[in-house]
RONURO-829501 format. One record per residue (C-alpha): residue in three letters; residue number from 1; x, y, z. Coordinates in Angstrom, 3 decimals. Each point is the difference from the previous one (the first is absolute). Layout:
<sites>
<site residu="Ala" num="NUM" u="X" v="Y" w="Z"/>
...
</sites>
This chain:
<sites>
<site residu="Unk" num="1" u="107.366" v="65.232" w="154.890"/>
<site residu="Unk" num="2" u="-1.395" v="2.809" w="-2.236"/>
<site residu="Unk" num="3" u="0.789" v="3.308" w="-2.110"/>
<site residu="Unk" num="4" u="-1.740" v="2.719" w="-0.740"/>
<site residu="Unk" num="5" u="0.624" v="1.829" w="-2.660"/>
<site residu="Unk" num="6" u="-2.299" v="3.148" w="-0.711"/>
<site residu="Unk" num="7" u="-0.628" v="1.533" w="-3.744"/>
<site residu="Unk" num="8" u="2.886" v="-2.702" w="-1.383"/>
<site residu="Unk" num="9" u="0.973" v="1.774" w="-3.675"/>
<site residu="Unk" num="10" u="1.736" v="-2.076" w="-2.927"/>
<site residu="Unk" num="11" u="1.988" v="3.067" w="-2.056"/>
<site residu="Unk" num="12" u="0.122" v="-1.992" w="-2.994"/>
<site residu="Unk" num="13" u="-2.106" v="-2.479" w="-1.794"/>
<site residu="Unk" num="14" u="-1.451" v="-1.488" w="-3.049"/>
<site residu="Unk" num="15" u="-3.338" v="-0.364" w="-0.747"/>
<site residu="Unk" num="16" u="0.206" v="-0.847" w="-4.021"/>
<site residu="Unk" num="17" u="-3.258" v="0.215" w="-1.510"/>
<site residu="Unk" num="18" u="-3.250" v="-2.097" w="-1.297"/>
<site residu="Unk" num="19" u="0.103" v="-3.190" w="1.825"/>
<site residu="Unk" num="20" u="3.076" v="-0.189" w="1.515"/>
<site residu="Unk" num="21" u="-0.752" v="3.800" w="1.610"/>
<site residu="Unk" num="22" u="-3.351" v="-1.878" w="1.456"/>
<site residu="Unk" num="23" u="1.769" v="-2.584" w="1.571"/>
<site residu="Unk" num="24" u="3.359" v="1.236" w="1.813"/>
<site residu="Unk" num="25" u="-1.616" v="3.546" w="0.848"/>
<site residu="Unk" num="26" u="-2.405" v="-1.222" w="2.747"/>
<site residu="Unk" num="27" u="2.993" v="-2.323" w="1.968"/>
<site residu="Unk" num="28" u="1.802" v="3.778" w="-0.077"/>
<site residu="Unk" num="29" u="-3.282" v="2.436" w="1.050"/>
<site residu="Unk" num="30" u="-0.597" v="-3.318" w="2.794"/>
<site residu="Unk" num="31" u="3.062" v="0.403" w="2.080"/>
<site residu="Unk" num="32" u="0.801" v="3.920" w="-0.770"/>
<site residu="Unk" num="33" u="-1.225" v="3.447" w="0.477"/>
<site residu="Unk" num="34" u="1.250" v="1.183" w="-2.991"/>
<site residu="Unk" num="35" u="2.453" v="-0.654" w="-2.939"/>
<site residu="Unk" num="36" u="1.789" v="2.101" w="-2.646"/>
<site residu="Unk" num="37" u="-1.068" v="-1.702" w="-3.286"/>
<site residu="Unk" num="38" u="2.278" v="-0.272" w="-2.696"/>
<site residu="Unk" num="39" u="-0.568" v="1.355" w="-3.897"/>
<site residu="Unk" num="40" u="1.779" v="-1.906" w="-2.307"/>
<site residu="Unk" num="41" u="-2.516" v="-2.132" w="-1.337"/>
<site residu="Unk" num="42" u="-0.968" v="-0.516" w="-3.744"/>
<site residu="Unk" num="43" u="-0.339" v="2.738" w="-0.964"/>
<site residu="Unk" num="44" u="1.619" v="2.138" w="2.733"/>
<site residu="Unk" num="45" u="-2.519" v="2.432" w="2.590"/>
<site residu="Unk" num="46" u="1.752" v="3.084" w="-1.728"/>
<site residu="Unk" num="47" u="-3.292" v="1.920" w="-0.692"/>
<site residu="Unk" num="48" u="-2.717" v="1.142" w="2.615"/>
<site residu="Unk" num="49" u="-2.979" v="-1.618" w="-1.992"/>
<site residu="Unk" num="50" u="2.348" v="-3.056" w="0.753"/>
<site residu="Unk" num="51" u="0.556" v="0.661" w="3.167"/>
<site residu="Unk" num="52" u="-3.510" v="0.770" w="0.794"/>
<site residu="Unk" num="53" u="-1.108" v="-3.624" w="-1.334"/>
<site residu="Unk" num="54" u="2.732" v="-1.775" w="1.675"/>
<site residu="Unk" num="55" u="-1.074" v="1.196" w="3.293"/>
<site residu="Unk" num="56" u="-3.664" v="-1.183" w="-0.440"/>
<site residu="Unk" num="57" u="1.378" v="-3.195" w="-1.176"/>
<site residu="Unk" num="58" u="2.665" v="-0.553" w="2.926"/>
<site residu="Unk" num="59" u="-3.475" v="1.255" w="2.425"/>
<site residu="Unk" num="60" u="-2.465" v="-2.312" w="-1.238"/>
<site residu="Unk" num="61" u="3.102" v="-2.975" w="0.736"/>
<site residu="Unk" num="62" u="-0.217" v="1.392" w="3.660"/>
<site residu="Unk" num="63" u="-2.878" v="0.808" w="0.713"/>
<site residu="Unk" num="64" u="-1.246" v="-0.922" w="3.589"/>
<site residu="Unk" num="65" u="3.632" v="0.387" w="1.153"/>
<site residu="Unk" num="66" u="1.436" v="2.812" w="1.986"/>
<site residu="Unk" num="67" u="2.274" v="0.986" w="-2.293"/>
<site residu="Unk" num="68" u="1.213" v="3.174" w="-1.734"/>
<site residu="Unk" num="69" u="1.413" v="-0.362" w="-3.233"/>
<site residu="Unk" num="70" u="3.064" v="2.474" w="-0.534"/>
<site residu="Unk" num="71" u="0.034" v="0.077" w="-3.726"/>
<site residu="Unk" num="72" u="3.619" v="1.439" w="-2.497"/>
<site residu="Unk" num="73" u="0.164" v="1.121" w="-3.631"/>
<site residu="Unk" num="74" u="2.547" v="-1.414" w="-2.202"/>
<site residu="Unk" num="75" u="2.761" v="2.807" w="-0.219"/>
<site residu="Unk" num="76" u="0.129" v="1.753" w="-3.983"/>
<site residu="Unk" num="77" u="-0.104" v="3.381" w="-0.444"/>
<site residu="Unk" num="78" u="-3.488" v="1.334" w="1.139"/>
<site residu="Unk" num="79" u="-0.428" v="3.645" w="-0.092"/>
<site residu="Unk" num="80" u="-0.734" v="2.122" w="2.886"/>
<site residu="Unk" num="81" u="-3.940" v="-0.027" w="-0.826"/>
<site residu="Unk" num="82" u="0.163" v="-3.802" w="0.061"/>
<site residu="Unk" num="83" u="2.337" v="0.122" w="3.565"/>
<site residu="Unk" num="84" u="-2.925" v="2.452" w="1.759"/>
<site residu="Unk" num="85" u="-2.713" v="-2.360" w="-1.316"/>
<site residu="Unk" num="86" u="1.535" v="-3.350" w="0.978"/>
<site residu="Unk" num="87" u="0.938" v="1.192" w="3.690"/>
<site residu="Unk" num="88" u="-3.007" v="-0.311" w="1.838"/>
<site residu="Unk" num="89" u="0.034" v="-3.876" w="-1.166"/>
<site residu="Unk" num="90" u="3.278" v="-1.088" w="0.185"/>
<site residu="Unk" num="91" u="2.791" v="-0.880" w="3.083"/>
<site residu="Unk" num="92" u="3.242" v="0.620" w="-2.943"/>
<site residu="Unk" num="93" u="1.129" v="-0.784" w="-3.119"/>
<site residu="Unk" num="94" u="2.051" v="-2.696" w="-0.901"/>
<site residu="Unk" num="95" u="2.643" v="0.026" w="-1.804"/>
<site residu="Unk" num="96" u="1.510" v="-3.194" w="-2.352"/>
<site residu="Unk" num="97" u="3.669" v="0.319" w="-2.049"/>
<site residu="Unk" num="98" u="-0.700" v="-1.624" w="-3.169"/>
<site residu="Unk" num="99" u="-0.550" v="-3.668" w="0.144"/>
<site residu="Unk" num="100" u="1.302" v="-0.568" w="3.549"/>
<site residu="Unk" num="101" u="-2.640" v="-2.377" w="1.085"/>
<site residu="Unk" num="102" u="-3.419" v="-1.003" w="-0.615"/>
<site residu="Unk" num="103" u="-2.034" v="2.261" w="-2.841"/>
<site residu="Unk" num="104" u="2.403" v="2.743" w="0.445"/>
<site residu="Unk" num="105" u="0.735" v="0.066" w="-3.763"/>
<site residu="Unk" num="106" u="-2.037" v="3.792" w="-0.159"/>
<site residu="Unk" num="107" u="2.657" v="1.369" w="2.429"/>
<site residu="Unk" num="108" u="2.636" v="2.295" w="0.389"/>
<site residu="Unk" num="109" u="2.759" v="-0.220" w="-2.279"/>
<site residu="Unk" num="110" u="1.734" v="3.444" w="0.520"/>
<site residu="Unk" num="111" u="-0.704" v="0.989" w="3.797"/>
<site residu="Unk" num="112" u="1.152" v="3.845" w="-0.646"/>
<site residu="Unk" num="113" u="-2.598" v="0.259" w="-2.776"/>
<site residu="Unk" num="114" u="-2.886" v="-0.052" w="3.075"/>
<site residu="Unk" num="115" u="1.828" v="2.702" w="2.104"/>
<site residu="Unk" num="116" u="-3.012" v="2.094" w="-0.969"/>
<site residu="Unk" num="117" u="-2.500" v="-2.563" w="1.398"/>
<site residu="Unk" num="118" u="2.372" v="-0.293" w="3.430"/>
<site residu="Unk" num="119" u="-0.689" v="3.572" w="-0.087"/>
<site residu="Unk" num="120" u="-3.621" v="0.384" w="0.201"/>
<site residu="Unk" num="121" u="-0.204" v="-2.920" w="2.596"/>
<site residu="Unk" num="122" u="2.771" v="1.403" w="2.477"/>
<site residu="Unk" num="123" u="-2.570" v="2.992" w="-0.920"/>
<site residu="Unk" num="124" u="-2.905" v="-1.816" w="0.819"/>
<site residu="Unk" num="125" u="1.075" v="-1.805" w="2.720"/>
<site residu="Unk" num="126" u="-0.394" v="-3.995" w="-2.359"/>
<site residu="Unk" num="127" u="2.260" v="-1.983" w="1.865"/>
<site residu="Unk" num="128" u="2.171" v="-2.183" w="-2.852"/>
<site residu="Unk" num="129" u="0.454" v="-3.848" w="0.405"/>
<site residu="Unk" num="130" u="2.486" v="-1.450" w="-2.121"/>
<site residu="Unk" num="131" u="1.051" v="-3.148" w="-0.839"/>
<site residu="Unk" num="132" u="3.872" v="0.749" w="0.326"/>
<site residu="Unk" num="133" u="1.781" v="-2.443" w="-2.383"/>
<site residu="Unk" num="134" u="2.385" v="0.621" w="-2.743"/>
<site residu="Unk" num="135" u="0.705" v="-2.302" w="-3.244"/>
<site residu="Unk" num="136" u="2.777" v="-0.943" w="1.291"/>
<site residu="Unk" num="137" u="1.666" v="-3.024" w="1.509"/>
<site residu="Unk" num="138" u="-3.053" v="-1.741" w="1.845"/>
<site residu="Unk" num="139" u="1.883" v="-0.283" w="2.805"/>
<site residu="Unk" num="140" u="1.035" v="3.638" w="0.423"/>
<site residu="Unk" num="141" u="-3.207" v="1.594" w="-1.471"/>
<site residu="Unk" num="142" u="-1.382" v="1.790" w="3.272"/>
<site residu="Unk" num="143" u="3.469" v="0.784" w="0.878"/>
<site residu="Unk" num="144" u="0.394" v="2.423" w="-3.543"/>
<site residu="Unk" num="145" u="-3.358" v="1.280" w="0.226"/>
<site residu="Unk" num="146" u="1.408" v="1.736" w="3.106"/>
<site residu="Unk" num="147" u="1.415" v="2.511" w="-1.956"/>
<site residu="Unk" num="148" u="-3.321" v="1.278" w="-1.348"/>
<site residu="Unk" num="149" u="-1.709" v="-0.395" w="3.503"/>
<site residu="Unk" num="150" u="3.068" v="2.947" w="1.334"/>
<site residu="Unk" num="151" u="-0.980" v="2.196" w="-3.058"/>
<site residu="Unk" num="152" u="-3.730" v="0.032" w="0.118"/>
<site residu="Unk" num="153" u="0.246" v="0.170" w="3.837"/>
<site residu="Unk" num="154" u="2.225" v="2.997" w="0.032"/>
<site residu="Unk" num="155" u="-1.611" v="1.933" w="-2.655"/>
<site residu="Unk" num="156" u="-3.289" v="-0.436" w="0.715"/>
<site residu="Unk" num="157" u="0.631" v="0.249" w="4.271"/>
<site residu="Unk" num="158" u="-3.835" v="0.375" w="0.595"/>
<site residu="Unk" num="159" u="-0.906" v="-3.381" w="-2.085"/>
<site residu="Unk" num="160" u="-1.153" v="-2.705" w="2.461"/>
<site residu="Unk" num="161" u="1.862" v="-2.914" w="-2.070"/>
<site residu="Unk" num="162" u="-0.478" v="-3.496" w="1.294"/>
<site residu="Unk" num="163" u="2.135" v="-2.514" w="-1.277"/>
<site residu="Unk" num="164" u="-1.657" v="-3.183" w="-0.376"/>
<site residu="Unk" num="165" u="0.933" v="-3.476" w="1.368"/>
<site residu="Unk" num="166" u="3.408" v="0.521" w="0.447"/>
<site residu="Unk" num="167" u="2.313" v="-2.788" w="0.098"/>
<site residu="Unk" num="168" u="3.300" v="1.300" w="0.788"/>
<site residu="Unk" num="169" u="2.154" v="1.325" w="3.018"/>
<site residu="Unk" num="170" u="1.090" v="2.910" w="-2.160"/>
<site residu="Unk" num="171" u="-3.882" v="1.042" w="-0.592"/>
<site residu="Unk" num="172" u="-0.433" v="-0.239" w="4.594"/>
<site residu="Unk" num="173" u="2.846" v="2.637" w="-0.216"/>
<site residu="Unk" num="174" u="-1.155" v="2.048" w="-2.577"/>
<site residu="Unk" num="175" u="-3.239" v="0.409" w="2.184"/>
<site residu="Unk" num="176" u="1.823" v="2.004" w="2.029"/>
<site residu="Unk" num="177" u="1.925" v="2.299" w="-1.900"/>
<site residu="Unk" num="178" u="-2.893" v="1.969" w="-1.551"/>
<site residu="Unk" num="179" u="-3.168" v="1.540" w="1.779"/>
<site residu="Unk" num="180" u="-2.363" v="-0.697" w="-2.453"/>
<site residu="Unk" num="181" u="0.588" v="-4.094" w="-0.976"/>
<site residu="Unk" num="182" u="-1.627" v="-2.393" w="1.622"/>
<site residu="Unk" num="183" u="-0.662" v="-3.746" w="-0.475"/>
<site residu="Unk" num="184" u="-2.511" v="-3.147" w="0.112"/>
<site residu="Unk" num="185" u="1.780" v="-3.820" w="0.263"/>
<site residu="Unk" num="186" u="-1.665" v="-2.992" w="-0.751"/>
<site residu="Unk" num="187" u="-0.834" v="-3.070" w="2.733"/>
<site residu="Unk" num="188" u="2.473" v="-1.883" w="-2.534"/>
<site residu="Unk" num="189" u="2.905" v="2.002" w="-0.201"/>
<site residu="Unk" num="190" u="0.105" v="-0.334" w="3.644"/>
<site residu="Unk" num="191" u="0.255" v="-3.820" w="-0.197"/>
<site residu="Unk" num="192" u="1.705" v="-0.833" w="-3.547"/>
<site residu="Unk" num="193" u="3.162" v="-0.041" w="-1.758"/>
<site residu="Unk" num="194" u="1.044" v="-0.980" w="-3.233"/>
<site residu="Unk" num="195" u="0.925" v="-3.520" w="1.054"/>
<site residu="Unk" num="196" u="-3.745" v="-0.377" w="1.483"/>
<site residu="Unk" num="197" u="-0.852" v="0.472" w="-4.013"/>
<site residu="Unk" num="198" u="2.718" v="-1.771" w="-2.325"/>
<site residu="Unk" num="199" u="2.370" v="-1.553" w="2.920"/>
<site residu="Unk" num="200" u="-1.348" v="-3.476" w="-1.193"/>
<site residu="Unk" num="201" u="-2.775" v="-0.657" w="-2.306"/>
<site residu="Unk" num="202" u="-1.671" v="3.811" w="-0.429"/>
<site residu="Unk" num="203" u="-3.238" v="0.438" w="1.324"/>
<site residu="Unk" num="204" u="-2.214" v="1.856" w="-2.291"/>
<site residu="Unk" num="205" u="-2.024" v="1.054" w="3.125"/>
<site residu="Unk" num="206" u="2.636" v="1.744" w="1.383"/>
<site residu="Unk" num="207" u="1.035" v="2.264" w="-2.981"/>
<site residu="Unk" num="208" u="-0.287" v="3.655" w="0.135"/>
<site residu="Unk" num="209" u="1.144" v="3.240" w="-1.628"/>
<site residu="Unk" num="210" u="1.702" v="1.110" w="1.718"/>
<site residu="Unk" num="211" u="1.729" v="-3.458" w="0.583"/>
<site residu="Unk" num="212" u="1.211" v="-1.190" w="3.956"/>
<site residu="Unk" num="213" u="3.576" v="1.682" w="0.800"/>
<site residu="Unk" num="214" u="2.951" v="-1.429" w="1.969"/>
<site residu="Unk" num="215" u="-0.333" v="-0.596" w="3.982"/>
<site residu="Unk" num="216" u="1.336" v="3.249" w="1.021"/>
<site residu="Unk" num="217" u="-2.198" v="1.461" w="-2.080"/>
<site residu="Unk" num="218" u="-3.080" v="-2.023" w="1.259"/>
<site residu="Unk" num="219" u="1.326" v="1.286" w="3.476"/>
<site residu="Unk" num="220" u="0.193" v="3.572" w="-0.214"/>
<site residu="Unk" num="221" u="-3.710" v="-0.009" w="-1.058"/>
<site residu="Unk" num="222" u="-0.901" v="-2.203" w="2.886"/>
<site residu="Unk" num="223" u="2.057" v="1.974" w="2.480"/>
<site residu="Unk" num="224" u="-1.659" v="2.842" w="-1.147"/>
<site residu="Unk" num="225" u="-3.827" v="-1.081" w="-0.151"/>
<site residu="Unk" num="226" u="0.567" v="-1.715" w="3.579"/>
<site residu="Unk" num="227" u="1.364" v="3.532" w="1.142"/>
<site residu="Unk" num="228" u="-2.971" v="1.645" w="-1.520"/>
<site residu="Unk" num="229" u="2.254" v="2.421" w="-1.655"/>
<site residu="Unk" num="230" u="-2.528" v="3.082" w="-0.939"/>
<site residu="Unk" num="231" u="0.199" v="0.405" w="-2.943"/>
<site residu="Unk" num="232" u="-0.838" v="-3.767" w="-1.270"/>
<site residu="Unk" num="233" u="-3.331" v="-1.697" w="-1.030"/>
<site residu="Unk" num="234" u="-1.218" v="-3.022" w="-0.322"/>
<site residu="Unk" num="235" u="-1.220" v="-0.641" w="-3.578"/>
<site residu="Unk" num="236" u="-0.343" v="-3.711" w="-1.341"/>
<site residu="Unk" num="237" u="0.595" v="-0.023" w="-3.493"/>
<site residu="Unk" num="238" u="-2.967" v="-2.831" w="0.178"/>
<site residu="Unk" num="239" u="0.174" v="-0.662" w="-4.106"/>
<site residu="Unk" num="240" u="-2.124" v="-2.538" w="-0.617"/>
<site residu="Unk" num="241" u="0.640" v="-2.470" w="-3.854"/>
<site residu="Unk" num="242" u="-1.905" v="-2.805" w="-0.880"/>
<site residu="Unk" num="243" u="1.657" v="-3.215" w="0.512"/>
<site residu="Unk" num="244" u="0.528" v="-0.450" w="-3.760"/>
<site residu="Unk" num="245" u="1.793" v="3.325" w="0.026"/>
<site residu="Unk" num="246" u="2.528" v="-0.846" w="2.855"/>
<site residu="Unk" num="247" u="0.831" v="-3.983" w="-0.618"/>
<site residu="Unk" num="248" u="0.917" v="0.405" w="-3.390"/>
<site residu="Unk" num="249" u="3.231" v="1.440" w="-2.178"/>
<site residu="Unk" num="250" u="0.160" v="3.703" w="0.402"/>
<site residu="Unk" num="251" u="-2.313" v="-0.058" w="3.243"/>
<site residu="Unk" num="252" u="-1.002" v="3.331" w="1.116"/>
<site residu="Unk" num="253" u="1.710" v="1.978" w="2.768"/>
<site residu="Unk" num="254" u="-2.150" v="0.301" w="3.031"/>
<site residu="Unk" num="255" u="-0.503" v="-1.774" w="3.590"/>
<site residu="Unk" num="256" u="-3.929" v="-0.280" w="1.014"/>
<site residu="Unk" num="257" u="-0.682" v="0.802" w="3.936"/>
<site residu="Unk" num="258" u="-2.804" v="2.079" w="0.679"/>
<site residu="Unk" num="259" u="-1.719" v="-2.583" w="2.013"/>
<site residu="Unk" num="260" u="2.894" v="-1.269" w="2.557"/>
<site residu="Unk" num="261" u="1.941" v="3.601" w="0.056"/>
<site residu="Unk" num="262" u="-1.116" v="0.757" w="3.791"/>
<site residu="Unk" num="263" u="0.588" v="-3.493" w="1.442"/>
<site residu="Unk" num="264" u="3.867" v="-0.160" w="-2.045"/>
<site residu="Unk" num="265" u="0.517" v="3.403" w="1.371"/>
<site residu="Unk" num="266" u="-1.404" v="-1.424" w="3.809"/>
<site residu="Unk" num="267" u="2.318" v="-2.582" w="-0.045"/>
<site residu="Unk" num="268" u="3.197" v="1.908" w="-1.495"/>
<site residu="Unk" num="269" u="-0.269" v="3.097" w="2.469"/>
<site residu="Unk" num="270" u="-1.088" v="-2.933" w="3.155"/>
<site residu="Unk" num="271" u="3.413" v="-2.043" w="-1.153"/>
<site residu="Unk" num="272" u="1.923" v="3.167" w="0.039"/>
<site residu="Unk" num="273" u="-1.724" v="1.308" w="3.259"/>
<site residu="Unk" num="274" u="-1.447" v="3.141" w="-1.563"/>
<site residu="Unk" num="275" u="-3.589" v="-0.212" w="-0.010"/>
<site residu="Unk" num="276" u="-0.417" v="3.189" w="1.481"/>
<site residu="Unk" num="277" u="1.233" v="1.079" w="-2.997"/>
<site residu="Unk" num="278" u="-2.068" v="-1.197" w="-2.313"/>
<site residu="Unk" num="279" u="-2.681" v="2.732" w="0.363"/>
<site residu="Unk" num="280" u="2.022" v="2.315" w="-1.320"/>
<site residu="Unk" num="281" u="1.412" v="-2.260" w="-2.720"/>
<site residu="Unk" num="282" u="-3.535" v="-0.743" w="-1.264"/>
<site residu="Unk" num="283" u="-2.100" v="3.401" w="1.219"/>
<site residu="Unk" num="284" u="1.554" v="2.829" w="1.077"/>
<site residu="Unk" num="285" u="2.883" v="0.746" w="-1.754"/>
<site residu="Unk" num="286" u="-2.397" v="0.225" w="-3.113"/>
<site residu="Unk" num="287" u="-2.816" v="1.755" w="1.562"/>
<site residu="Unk" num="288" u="2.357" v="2.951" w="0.786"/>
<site residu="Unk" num="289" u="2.481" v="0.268" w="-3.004"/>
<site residu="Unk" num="290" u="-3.061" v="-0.094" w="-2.197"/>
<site residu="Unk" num="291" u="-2.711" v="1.748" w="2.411"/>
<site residu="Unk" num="292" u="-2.543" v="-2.737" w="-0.248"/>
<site residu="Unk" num="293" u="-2.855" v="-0.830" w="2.002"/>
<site residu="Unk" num="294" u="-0.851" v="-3.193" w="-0.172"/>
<site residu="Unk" num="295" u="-2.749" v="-1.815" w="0.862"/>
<site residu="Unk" num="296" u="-0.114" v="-0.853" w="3.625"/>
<site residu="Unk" num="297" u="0.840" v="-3.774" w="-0.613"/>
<site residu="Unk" num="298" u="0.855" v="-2.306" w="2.531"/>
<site residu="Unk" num="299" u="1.706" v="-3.482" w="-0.546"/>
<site residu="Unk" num="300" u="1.088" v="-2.622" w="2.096"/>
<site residu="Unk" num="301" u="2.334" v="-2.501" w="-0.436"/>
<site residu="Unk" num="302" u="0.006" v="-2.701" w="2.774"/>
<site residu="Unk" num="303" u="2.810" v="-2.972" w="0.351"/>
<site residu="Unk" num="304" u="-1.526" v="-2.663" w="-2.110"/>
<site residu="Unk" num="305" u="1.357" v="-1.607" w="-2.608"/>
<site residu="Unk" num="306" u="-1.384" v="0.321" w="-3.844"/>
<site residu="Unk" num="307" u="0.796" v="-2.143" w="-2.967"/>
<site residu="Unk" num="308" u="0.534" v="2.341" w="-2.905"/>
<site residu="Unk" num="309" u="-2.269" v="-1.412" w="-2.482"/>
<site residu="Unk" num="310" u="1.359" v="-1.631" w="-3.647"/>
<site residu="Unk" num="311" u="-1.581" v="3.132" w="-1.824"/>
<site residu="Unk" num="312" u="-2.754" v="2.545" w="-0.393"/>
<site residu="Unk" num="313" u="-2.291" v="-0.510" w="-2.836"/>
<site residu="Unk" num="314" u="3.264" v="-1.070" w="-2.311"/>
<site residu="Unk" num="315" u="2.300" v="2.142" w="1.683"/>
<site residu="Unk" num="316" u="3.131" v="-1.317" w="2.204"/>
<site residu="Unk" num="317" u="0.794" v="1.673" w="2.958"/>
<site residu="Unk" num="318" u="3.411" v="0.211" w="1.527"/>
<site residu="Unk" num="319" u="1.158" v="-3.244" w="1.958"/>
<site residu="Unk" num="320" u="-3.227" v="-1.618" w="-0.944"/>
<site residu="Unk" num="321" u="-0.338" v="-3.026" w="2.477"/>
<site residu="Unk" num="322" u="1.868" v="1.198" w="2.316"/>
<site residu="Unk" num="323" u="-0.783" v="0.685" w="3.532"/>
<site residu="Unk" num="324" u="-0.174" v="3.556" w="2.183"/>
<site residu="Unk" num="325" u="-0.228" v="0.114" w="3.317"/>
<site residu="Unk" num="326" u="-1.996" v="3.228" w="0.163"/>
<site residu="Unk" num="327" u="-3.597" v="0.229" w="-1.486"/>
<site residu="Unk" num="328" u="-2.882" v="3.003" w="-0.424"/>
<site residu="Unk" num="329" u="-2.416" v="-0.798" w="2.688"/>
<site residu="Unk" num="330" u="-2.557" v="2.828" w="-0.425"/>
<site residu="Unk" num="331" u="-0.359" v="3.053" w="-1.551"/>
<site residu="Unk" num="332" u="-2.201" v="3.511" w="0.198"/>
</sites>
C-alpha cells in the first residue's frame, strides 16, 4: 500500500541557526516542497539585511533539495519603506507577545501600539502570523488571546491573519467566524494532551508552547484536520533543542519532528480513515490561502514500518524508538 502526496508543505518550522540550522534543515527541504521558516532567532530576522543573510544561510542547508524556503520577519514596527522592500522576500510577518515562548523577549508588549504596522500590511497585502497567547493562566492563554484575534480581524477585514498552531476547540470555532483568519496545527497537537506530557513522569520531549490541551480539545483539532476544514494548515512547529537544553531543569519548550511528520500524519489520517484527506491537510489548503506554487514535489509513503531513530545529530525526536507503520519510500 502507498500514498502520494504531491508538493507536501510544513507551514511552520524551525531552522535555528549555525550548526544546528545545518543539521535539522536538510531532514525538512528532504521530505517537503516548501516550508515557512520562522524568525525568532538570536537576534530576531527583523531587518532585510537580516533577512537577506538568513535566506542564503537556510539555502546553502538545502541545497540539492526541492525545496522553497518561505521566509517571515519578526513583527516591530517597520515603516512602510521597509514593508515595500521586504515583500518580494518574505511569505508574512510574525508576530510574538512579549516573552510567550522561545526568544520572543523583543515582542509585542502593547498590541494597539502596532495598529499602524497592521495598517500598511492589510495595505500591502503581508499576511500576519501570530503566536496567539496571553500572560495569563497557561492553561487558558490561547483562549484570552482570542480577544485580540476578534479586534485585529475586524478592523483590519482585508488582513490575511493566520493563527498559528492552535490548540484549542475555541480557536476551530473562531476560524469560522471571521473571513480573513486562518490557521496551521501541528502533527502533535493532533495526538497529545497534557497527560501525554506531565500525567506521570514529564517527558521533556514532549513539551511545547503552546503546551497539549484536554481531550476535547485534542478532538476538535483532529475532527477538523481529518475533515480538511479549508481554512486549516498543516504547520509542525518542528523546534529542535539540544539534548542538554531539554533533559535538564528549566528545559526548553519545543517538540522536534521534521523528519517523521509525513509518516505520523500517514498513520493518524489511515487510523481515522481519512487519507484522502491528507492532501489537503498537508498541500492544498496552503497553496491556495497563501497563493503558492510550490515545487512540483512528489512523495510517497508506502506501508512499511520505520523505527524513529534515538536522535539527529544531538537532537531527540518525538517518540524516539518507537515504531510507525508508515515510511517515505521515494521522493521527486
Amino acid at each position: 500500500m502507498t500514498i502520494e502526496l504531491q508538493s507536501p508543505l510544513d507551514m511552520h518550522v524551525h531552522f535555528r541557526q549555525d550548526a544546528m540550522l545545518r543539521n535539522v534543515a536538510p531532514l525538512t527541504a528532504k521530505h517537503f516542497a516548501g516550508a515557512v521558516v520562522m524568525p525568532n532567532l538570536v537576534s530576531p530576522i527583523d531587518s532585510l539585511e537580516r533577512l537577506l543573510w538568513y535566506t542564503d544561510q537556510v539555502k546553502q542547508a538545502t541545497e540539492g533539495e526541492l525545496f522553497d524556503p518561505y521566509m517571515t520577519l519578526f513583527f516591530r514596527d517597520y515603516t512602510r519603506e521597509e514593508l515595500v522592500a521586504a515583500k518580494p522576500q518574505i511569505i508574512g510577518i510574525k508576530l510574538y507577545p512579549a516573552g510567550a515562548t522561545t526568544n520572543s523577549d523583543r515582542g509585542v508588549s502593547q498590541i494597539h501600539t502596532m495598529f499602524g504596522v497592521l495598517a500598511l500590511m492589510e495595505e500591502l497585502d503581508i499576511p500576519l502570523l501570530v503566536h496567539g497567547e496571553s500572560n495569563g493562566f497557561v492553561m487558558d492563554r490561547e483562549k484570552e488571546f482570542q480577544v485580540v484575534y476578534r479586534e485585529i480581524a475586524s478592523t483590519f477585514p482585508k488582513l490575511r491573519i493566520v493563527m498559528e498552531h492552535i490548540t484549542t476547540a475555541e480557536a476551530i470555532g473562531l476560524l469560522d467566524e471571521y473571513s480573513n483568519l486562518y490557521a496551521t496545527v501541528t502533527p502533535h497537537h493532533l495526538l497529545l494532551t497534557l497527560d501525554d506530557v506531565v500525567g506521570g513522569l514529564m517527558d521533556p520531549h514532549l513539551f511545547c508552547k503552546p503546551i497539549a490541551k484536554r481531550p476535547e480539545d485534542r478532538q476538535a483539532l483532529l475532527t477538523a484536520a481529518l475533515n480538511a476544514h479549508p481554512k486549516l494548515m498543516h504547520g509542525s512547529d518542528s523546534a529542535p533543542h539540544p539534548i542538554t537544553s531539554k533533559e535538564c531543569p528549566g528545559c526548553a519548550a519545543g517538540i522536534f519532528t521534521a523528519p517523521i511528520i509525513l509518516s505520523l500524519l500517514a498513520e493518524l489520517f489511515e487510523k481515522h480513515n481519512a487519507l484522502d484527506k491528507l492532501q489537503s491537510f498537508v498541500s492544498n489548503n496552503a497553496v491556495r490561502i497563501y497563493r503558492l506554487s510550490p515545487p512540483p514535489k512528489t512523495v510517497v509513503l508506502t506501508k512499511s514500518p520505520m523505527v524513529i531513530p534515538a536522535n539527529y545529530h544531538g537532537v531527540v525526536p518525538m517518540w524516539a524508538g518507537k515504531t510507525l507503520p508508515w515510511s517515505i519510500a521515494d521522493f521527486g
